[in-house]
LOMI-850149 format. One record per residue (C-alpha): residue number from 0; residue in one letter; x, y, z. Coordinates in steps of 0.2 Angstrom, whole numbers. Layout:
LOMI-850149
r k->NUM r->A east->X north->Y up->Z
...
END
This chain:
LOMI-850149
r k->0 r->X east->37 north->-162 up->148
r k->1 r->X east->50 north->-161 up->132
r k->2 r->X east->63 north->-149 up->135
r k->3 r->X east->62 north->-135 up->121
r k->4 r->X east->76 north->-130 up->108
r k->5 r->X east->74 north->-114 up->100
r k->6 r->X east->86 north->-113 up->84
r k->7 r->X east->87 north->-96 up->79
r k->8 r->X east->99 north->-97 up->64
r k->9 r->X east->97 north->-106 up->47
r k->10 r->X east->102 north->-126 up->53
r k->11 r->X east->101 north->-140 up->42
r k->12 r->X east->84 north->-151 up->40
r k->13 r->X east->94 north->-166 up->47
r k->14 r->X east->100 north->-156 up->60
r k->15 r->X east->81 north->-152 up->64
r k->16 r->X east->78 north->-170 up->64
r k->17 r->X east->89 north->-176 up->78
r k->18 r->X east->83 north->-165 up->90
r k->19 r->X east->64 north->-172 up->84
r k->20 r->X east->69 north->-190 up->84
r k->21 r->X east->79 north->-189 up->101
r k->22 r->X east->61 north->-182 up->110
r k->23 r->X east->66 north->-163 up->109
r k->24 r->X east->54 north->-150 up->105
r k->25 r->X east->62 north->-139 up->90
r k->26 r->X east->58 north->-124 up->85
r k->27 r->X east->63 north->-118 up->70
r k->28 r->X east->63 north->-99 up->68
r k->29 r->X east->80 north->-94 up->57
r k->30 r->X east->79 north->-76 up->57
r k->31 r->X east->72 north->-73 up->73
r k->32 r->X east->92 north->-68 up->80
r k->33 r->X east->94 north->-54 up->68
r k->34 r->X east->81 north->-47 up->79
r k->35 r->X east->89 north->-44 up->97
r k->36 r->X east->71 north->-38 up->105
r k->37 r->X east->59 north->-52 up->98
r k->38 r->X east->74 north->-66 up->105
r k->39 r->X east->72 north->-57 up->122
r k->40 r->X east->56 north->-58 up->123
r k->41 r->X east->54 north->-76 up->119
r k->42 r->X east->68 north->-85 up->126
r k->43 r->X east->61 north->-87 up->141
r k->44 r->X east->51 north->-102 up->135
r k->45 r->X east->65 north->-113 up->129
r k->46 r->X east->77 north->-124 up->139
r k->47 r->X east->91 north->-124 up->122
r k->48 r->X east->95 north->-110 up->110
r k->49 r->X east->104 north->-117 up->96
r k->50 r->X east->113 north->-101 up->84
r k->51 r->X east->125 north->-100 up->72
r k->52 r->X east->135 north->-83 up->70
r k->53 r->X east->121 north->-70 up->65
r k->54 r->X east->113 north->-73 up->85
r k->55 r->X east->120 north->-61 up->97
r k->56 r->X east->118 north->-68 up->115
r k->57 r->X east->120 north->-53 up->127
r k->58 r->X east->117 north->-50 up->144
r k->59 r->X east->100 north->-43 up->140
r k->60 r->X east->95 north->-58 up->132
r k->61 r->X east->103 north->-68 up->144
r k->62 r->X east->93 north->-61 up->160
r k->63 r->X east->77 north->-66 up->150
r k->64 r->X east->80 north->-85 up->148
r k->65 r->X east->73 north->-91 up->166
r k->66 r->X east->73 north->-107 up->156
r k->67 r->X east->88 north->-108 up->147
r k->68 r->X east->100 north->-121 up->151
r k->69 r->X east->112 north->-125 up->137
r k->70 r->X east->119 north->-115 up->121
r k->71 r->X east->124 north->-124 up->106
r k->72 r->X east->136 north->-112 up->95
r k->73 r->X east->138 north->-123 up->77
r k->74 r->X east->155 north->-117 up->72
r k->75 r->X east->171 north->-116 up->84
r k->76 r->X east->169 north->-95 up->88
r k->77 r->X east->158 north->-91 up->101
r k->78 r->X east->163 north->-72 up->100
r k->79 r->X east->144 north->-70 up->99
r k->80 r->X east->140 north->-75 up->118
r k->81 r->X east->143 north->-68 up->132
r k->82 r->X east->152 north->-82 up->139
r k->83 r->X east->154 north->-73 up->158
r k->84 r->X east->135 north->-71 up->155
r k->85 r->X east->128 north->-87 up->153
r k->86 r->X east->143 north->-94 up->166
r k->87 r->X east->133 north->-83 up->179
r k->88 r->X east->117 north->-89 up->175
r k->89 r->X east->123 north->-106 up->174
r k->90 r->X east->120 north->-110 up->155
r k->91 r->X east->132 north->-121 up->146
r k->92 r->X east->139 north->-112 up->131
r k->93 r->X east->144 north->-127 up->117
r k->94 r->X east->153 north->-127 up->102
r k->95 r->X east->159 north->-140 up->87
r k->96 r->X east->178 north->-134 up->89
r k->97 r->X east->183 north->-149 up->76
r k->98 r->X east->168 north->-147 up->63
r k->99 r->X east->178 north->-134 up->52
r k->100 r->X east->196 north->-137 up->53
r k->101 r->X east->197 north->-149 up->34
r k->102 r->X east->189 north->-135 up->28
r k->103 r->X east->198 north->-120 up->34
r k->104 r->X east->214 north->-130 up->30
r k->105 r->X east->210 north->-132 up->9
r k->106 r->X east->204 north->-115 up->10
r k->107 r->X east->223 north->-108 up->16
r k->108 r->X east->229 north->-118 up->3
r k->109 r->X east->217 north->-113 up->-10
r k->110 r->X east->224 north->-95 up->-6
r k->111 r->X east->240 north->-99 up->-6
r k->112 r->X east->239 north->-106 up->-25
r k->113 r->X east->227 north->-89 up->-30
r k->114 r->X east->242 north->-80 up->-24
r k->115 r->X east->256 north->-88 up->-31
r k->116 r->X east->249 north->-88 up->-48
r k->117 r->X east->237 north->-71 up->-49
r k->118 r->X east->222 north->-79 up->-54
r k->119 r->X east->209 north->-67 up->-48
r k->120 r->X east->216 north->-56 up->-58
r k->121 r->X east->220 north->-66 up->-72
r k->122 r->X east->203 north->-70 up->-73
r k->123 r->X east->196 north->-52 up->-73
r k->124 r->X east->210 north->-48 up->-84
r k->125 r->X east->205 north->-64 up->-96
r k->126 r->X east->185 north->-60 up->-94
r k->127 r->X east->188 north->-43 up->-100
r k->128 r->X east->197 north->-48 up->-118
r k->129 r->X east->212 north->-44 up->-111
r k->130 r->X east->224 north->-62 up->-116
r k->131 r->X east->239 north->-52 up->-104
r k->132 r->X east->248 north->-68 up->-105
r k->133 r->X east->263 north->-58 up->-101
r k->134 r->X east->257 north->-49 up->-87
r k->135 r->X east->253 north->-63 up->-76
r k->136 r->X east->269 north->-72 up->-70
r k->137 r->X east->269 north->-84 up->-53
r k->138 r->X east->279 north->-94 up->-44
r k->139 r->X east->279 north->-114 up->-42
r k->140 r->X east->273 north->-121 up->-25
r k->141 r->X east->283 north->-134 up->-27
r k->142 r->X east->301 north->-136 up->-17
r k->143 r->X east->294 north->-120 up->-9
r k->144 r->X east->297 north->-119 up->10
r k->145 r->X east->280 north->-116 up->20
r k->146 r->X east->282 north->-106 up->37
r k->147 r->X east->266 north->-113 up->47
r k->148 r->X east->263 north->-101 up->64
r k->149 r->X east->251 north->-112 up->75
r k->150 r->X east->251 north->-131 up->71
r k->151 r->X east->237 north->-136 up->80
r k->152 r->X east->220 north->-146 up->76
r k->153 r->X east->220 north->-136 up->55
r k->154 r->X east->238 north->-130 up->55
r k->155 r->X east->244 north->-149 up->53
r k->156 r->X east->232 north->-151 up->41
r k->157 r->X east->238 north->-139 up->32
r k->158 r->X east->257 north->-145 up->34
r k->159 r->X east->249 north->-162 up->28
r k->160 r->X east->243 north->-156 up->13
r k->161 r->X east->257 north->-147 up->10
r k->162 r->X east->269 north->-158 up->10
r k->163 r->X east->258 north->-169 up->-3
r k->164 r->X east->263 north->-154 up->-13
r k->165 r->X east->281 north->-156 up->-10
r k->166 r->X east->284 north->-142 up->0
r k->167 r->X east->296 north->-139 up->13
r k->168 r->X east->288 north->-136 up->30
r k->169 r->X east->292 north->-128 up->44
r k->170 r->X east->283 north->-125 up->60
r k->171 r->X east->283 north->-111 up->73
r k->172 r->X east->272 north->-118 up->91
r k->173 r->X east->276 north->-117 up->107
r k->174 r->X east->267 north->-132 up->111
r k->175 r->X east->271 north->-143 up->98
r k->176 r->X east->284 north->-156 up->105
r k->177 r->X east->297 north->-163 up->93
r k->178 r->X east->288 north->-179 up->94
r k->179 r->X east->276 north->-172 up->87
r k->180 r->X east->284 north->-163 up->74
r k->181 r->X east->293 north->-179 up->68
r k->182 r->X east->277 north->-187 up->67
r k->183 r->X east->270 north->-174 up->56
r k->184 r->X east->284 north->-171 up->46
r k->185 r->X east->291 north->-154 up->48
r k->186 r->X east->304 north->-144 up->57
r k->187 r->X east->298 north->-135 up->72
r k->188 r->X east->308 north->-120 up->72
r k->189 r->X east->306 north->-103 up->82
r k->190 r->X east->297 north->-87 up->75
r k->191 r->X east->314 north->-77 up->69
r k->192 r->X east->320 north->-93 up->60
r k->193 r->X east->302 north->-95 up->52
r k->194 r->X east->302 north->-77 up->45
r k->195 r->X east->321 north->-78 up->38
r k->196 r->X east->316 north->-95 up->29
r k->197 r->X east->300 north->-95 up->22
r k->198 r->X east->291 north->-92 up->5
r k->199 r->X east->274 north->-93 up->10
r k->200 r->X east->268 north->-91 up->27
r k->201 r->X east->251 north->-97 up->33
r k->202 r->X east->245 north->-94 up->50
r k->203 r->X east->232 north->-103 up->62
r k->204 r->X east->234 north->-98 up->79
r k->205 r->X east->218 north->-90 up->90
r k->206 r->X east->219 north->-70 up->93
r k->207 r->X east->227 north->-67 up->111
r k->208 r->X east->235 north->-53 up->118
r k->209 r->X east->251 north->-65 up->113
r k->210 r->X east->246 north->-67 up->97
r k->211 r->X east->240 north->-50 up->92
r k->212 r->X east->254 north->-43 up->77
r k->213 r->X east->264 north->-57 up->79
r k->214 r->X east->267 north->-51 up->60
r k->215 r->X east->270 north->-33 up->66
r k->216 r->X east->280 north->-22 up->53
r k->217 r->X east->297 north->-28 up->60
r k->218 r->X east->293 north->-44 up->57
r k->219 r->X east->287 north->-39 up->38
r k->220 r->X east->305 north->-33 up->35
r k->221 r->X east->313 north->-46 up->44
r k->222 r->X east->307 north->-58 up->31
r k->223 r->X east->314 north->-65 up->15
r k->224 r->X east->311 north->-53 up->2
r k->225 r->X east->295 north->-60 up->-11
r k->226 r->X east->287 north->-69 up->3
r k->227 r->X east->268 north->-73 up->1
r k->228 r->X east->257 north->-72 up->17
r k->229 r->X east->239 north->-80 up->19
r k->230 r->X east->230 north->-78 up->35
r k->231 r->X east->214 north->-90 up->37
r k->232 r->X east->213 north->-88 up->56
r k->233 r->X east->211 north->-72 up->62
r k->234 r->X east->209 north->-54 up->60
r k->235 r->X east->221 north->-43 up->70
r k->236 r->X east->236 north->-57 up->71
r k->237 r->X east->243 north->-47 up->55
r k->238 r->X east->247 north->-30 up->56
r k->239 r->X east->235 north->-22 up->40
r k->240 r->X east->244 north->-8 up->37
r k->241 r->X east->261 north->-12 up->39
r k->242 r->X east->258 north->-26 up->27
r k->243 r->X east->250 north->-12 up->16
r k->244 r->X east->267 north->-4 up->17
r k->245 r->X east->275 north->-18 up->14
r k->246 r->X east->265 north->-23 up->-2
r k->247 r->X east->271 north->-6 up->-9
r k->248 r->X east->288 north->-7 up->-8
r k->249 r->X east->290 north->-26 up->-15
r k->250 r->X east->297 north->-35 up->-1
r k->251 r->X east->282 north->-42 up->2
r k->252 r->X east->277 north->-52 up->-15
r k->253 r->X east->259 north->-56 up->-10
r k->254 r->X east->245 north->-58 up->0
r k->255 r->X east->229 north->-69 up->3
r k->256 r->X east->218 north->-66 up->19
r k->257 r->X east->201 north->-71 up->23
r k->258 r->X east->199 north->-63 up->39
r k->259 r->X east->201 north->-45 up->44
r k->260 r->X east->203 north->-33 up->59
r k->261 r->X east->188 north->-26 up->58
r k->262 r->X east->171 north->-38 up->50
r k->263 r->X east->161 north->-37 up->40
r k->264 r->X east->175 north->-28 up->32
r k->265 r->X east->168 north->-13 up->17
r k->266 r->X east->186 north->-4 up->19
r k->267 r->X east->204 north->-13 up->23
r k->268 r->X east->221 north->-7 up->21
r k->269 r->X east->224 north->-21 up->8
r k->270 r->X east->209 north->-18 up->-5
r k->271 r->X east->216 north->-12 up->-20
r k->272 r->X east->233 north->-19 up->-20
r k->273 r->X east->236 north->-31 up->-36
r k->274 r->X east->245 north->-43 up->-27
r k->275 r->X east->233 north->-47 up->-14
r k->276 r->X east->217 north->-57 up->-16
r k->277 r->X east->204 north->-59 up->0
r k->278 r->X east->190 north->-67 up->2
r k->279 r->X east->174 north->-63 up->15
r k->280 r->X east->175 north->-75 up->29
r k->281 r->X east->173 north->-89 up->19
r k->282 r->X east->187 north->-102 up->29
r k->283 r->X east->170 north->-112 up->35
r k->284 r->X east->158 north->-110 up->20
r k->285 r->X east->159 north->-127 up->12
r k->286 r->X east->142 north->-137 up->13
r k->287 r->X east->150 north->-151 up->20
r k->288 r->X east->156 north->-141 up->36
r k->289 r->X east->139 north->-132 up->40
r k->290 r->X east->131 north->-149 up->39
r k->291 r->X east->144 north->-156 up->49
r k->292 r->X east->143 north->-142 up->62
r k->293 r->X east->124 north->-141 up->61
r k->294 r->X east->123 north->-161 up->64
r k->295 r->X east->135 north->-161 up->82
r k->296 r->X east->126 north->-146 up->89
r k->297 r->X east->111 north->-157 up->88
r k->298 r->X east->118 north->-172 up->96
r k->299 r->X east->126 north->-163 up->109
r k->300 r->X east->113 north->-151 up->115
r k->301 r->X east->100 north->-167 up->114
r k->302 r->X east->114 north->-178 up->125
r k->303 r->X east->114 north->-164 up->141
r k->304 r->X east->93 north->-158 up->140
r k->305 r->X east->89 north->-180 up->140
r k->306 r->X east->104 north->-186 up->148
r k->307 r->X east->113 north->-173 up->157
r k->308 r->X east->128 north->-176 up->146
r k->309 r->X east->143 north->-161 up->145
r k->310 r->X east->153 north->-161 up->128
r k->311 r->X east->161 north->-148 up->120
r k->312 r->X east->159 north->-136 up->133
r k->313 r->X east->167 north->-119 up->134
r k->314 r->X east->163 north->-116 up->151
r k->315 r->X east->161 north->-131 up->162
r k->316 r->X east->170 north->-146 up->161
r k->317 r->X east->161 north->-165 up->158
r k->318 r->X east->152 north->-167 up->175
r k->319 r->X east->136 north->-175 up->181
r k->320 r->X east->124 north->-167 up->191
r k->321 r->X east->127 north->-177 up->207
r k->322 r->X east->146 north->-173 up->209
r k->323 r->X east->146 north->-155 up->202
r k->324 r->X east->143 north->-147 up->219
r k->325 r->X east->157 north->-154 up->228
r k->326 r->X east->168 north->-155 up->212
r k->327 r->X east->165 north->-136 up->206
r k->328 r->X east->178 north->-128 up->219
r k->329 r->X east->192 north->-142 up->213
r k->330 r->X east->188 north->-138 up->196
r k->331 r->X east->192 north->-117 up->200
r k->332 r->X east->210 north->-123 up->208
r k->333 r->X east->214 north->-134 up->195
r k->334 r->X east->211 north->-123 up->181
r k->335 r->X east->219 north->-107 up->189
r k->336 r->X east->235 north->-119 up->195
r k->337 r->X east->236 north->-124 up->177
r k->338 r->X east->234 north->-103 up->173
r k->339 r->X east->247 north->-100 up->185
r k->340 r->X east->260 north->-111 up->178
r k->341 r->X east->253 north->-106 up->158
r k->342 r->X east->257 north->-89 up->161
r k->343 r->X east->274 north->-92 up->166
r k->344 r->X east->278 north->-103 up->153
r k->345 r->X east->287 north->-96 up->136
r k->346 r->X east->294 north->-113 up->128
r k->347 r->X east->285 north->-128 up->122
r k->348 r->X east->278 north->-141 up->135
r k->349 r->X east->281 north->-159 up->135
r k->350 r->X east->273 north->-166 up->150
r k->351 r->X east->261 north->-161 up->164
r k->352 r->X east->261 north->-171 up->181
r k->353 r->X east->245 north->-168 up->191
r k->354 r->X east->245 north->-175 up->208
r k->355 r->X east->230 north->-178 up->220
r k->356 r->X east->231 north->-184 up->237
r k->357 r->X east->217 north->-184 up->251
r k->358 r->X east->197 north->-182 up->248
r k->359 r->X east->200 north->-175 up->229
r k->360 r->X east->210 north->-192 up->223
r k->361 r->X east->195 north->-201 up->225
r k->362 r->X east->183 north->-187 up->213
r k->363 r->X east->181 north->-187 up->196
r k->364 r->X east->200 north->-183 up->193
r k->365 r->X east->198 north->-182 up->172
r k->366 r->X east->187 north->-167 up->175
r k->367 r->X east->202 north->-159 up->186
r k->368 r->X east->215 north->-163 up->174
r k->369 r->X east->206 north->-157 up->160
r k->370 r->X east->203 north->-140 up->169
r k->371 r->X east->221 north->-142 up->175
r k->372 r->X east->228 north->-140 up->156
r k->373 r->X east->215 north->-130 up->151
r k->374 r->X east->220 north->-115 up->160
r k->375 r->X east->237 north->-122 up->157
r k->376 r->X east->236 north->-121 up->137
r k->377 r->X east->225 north->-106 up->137
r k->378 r->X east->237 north->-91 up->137
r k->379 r->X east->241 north->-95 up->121
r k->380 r->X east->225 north->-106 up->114
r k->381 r->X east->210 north->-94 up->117
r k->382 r->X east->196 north->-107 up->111
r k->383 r->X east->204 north->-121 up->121
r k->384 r->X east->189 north->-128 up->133
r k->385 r->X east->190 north->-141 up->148
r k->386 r->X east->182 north->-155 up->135
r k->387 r->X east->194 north->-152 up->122
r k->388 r->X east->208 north->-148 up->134
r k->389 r->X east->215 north->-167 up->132
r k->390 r->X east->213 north->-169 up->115
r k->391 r->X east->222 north->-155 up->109
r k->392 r->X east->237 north->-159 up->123
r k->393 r->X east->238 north->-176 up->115
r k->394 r->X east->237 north->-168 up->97
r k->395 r->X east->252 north->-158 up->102
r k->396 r->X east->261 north->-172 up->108
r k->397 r->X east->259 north->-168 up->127
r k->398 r->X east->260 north->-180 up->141
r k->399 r->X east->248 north->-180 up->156
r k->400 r->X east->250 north->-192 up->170
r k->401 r->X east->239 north->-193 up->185
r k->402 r->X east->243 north->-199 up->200
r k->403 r->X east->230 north->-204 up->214
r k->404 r->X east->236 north->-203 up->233
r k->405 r->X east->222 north->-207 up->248
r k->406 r->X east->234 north->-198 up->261
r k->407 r->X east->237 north->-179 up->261
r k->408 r->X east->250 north->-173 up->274
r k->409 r->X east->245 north->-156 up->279
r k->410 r->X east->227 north->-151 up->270
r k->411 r->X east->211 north->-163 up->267
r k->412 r->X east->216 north->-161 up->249
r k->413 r->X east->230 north->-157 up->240
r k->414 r->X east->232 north->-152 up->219
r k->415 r->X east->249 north->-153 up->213
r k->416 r->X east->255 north->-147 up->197
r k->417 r->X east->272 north->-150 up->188
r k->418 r->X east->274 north->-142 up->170
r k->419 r->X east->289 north->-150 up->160
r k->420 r->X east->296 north->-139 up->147
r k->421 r->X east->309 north->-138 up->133
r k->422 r->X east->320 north->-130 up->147
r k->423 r->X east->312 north->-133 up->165
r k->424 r->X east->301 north->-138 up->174
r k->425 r->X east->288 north->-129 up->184
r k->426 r->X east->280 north->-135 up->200
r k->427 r->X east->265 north->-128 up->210
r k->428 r->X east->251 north->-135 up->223
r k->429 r->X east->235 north->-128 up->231
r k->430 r->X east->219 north->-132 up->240
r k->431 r->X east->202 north->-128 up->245
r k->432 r->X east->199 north->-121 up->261
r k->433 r->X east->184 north->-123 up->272
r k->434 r->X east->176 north->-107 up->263
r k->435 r->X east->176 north->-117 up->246
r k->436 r->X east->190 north->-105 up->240
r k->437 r->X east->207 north->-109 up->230
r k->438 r->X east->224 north->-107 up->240
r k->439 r->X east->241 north->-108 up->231
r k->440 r->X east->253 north->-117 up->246
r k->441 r->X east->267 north->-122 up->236
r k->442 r->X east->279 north->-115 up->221
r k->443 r->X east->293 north->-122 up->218
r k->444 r->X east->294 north->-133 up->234
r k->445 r->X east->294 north->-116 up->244
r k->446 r->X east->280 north->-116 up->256
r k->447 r->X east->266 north->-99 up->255
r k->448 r->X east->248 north->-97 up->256
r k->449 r->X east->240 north->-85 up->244
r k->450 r->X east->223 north->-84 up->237
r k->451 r->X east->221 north->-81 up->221
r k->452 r->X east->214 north->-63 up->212
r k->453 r->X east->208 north->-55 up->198
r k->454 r->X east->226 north->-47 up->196
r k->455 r->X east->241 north->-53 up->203
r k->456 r->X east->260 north->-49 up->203
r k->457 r->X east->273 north->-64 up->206
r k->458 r->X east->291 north->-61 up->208
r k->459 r->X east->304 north->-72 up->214
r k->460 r->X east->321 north->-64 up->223
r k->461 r->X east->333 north->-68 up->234
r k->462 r->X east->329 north->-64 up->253
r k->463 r->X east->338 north->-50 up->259
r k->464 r->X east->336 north->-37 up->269
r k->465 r->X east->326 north->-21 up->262
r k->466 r->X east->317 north->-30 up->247
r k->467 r->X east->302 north->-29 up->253
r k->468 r->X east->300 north->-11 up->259
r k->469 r->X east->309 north->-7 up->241
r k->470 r->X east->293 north->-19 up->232
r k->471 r->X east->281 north->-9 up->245
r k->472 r->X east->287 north->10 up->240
r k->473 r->X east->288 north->6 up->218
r k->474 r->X east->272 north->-2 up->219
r k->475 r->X east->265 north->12 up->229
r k->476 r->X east->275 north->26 up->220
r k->477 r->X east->265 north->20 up->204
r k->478 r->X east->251 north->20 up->213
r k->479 r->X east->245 north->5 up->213
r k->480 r->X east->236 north->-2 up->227
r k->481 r->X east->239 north->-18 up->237
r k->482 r->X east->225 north->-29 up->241
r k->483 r->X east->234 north->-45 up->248
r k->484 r->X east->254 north->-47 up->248
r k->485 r->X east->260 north->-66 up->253
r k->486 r->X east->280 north->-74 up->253
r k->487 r->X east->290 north->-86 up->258
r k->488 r->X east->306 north->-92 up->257
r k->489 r->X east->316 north->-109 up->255
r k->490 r->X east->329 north->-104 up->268
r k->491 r->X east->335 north->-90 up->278
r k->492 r->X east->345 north->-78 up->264
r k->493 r->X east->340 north->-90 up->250
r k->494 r->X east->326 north->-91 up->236
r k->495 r->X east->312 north->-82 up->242
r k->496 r->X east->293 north->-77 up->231
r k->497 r->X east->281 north->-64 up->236
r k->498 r->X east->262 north->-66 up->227
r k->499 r->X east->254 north->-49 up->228
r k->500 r->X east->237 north->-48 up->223
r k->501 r->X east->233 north->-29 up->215
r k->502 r->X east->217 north->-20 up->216
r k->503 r->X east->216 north->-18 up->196
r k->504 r->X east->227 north->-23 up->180
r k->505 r->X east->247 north->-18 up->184
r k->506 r->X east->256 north->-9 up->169
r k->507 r->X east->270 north->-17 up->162
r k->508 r->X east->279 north->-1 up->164
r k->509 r->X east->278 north->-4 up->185
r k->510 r->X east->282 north->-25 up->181
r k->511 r->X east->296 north->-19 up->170
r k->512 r->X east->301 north->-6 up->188
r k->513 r->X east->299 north->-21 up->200
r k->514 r->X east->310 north->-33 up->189
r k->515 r->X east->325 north->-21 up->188
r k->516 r->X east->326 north->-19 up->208
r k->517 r->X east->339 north->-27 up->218
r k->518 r->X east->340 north->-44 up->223
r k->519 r->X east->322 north->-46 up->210
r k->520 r->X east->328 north->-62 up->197
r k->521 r->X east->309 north->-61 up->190
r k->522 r->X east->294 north->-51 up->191
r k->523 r->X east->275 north->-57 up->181
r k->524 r->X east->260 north->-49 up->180
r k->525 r->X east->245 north->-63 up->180
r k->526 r->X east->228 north->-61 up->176
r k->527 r->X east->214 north->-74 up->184
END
């Protein structure tokens, strides 16, 4: 029997098509997801549910679809599913995280011009009989120097078109390597200098809790007075009403946003202001992009119901049915290693050594190493996914070597990870025990055996006498509870770790406690 598709948002005839001509049942119902009850009751007939943004997948929806295997998202966001959701009922969530970027990209710099020389308003003013010549007075793009935060797949197109335009660019990324850079033609220079220097600054970076106000209200007034900010990306990395404040006072010149806090967005700090012109979302609205989109979804969903084919994937790496039992618990080590070392890393990587030695060397070590840099990039790259994982490394001018060895020493198999930065480089192993669970057993060439948590407290210190009844009593003063608590040391009185896992998130207060303790020289919450 023909596996079934049901497309429950507007998709394009041709994207109809494909799934028609590859032998896959379409049906083509485009208002069916504004209706959250009629989906449930119906997607338990369907094998593939192809949407676009106005489909909410919940849980709800999600215990229904006895059937459902794969999700096809057209766009990069899948804020509409619920990933942990579908992961749990073993449906592959797609996306097309490469259909919008040229799009998005001439969209920043359409902004950018409407706010350099006023045109909304000139053209309401001009429309009205107005001819206020005068009134409406610019500035040149040209020689200007553009401050880029996030130069990933659409920021360095956007570089790209800016320098066509004879800007000056300038670049703030922590994973984009000088190489890289050069290549591309701007300077890669860290947040403070980016702020001091630049005219216009455009920003294309995910929304993560690292991300969130990185253009808080100090960084407003840390910038050069009559800078011009456009944000394409995503609500919530610009603080709305500090940028409202400083619209008012006139050190900020001028806005352009397309994205908000809060969508669809009826009220906004910003409306109102003369200087700033928005738009409603609009970054992938260009008929090329939706067809594009539209077209991928179809090929991709059609590859994996036929074929068994994984692309694109935001939650499962590209695996065939046969391997995926003995592969799944490698691909959980990898990716939380890769986490582990991510979420200690503050500067820009430049390489990523991933070692395998025993029974894992001779699986399907791209899948590994794509899940390795996944969780690895993700701290700071929220849409990152274990297909796209390589591409982006390589984008960002990122070396990743493998290397394959039949022996293992201690363990059946061993993971190991080495992260080279712009400063250091970070080393960390682990295995999978009998009980198909991931084990940290090396960091840092210190041998320790944790398992990994939900939440988790790393510290490294010296080893002397009374640290860890001091760890014990500030942990347990703040009332926090201790599920598992692992160290080791390199020698007798020398570098020592302990890896406590924590029944619930740890404040940063009671980090902040632990790291100012005697003999502590750091201390990091991390989240699994």
């Amino acid at each position: 029997m023909a596996p079934r598709v049901l497309i429950s948002d507007k998709l394009s005839p041709a994207a109809i098509q494909i799934f028609r001509d590859r032998g896959v049942e379409a049906d083509f119902q485009p208002d069916l997801g504004k209706d959250k009850e009629k989906l449930a009751a119906v997607i338990g007939d369907y094998d593939g549910l192809a949407i676009r943004s106005a489909t909410k997948v919940t849980p709800k929806i999600l215990a229904n679809a006895h059937r459902l295997k794969v999700i096809g998202r057209a766009g990069i966001g899948v804020d509409n599913v619920d990933i942990p959701a579908a992961t749990a009922k073993g449906v592959i969530v797609m996306n097309t995280p490469f259909g919008n970027s040229i799009t998005t990209a001439e969209h920043a710099i359409a902004l950018m011009f409407a706010v350099a020389r006023e045109i909304p308003a000139a053209d309401v003013s001009t429309q009205a009989g107005k001819w206020e010549k005068n009134r409406f007075m610019g500035v040149e793009i040209t020689s200007k120097t553009l401050g880029i935060i996030g130069c990933g797949n659409i920021g360095s197109i956007v570089a790209e078109r800016a320098i066509g335009l004879k800007m000056r660019v300038i670049a703030f990324d922590p994973f984009l390597s000088p190489e890289r850079a050069q290549d591309l033609g701007v300077e890669k220079v860290e947040l403070d200098e980016l702020f001091a220097r630049a005219d216009f600054i455009t920003l294309h970076t995910p929304l993560t809790e690292k991300t969130r106000n990185v253009i808080d209200r100090q960084a407003l007034f840390r910038m050069k007075k009559g800078v011009r900010i456009v944000n394409c990306a995503r609500g919530g990395l610009v603080d709305e009403v500090a940028l409202r404040e400083a619209l008012d006072a006139g050190h900020v010149a001028g806005a352009g946003f397309d994205v908000f806090v809060t969508e669809p967005a009826i009220e906004n700090p910003l409306f109102g202001h003369p200087a700033v012109v928005c738009t409603p979302h609009l970054g992938a609205a260009t008929s090329e992009a939706q067809e594009n989109v539209a077209l991928q979804v179809a090929e991709q969903m059609s590859d994996y119901l036929l074929r068994g084919a994984v692309s694109n994937a935001v939650n499962s790496p590209s695996i065939t049915a046969e391997e995926a039992p003995r592969l799944r618990p490698f691909v959980a080590l990898a990716e939380k290693l890769g986490s582990f070392a991510g979420q200690l890393t503050d500067s820009g990587v430049t390489a990523v050594r991933i070692e395998y030695e025993g029974l894992v060397a001779g699986m399907n070590t791209r899948a590994l190493t794509s899940a390795a840099v996944t969780g690895l990039l993700k701290p700071l790259l929220a849409d990152i996914n274990m297909v796209s994982a390589p591409v982006i490394a390589r984008e960002r001018g990122i070396a990743i070597e493998e290397v394959l060895r039949e022996d293992a020493d201690t363990y059946d198999s061993v993971v190991r990870l080495t992260v080279t930065t712009d400063g250091l480089t970070r080393h960390v192993a682990g295995t999978v025990y009998a009980d198909g669970k991931p084990r940290i057993i090396d960091i840092k060439g210190i041998e320790i055996e944790a398992a990994f948590g939900p939440s988790m407290l790393y510290v490294t210190n010296e080893d002397k006498p009374g640290y860890v009844g001091a760890l014990g009593a500030t942990l347990g003063a703040a009332g926090v509870n201790i599920a598992t608590f692992n160290l080791g040391r390199a020698a007798e009185g020398g570098d020592a770790i302990a890896i406590v896992q924590i029944d619930g998130d740890i404040p940063d207060a009671v980090v902040a406690q632990v790291q100012a303790l005697e003999h502590v020289k750091h201390a990091r919450a991390l989240r699994f």
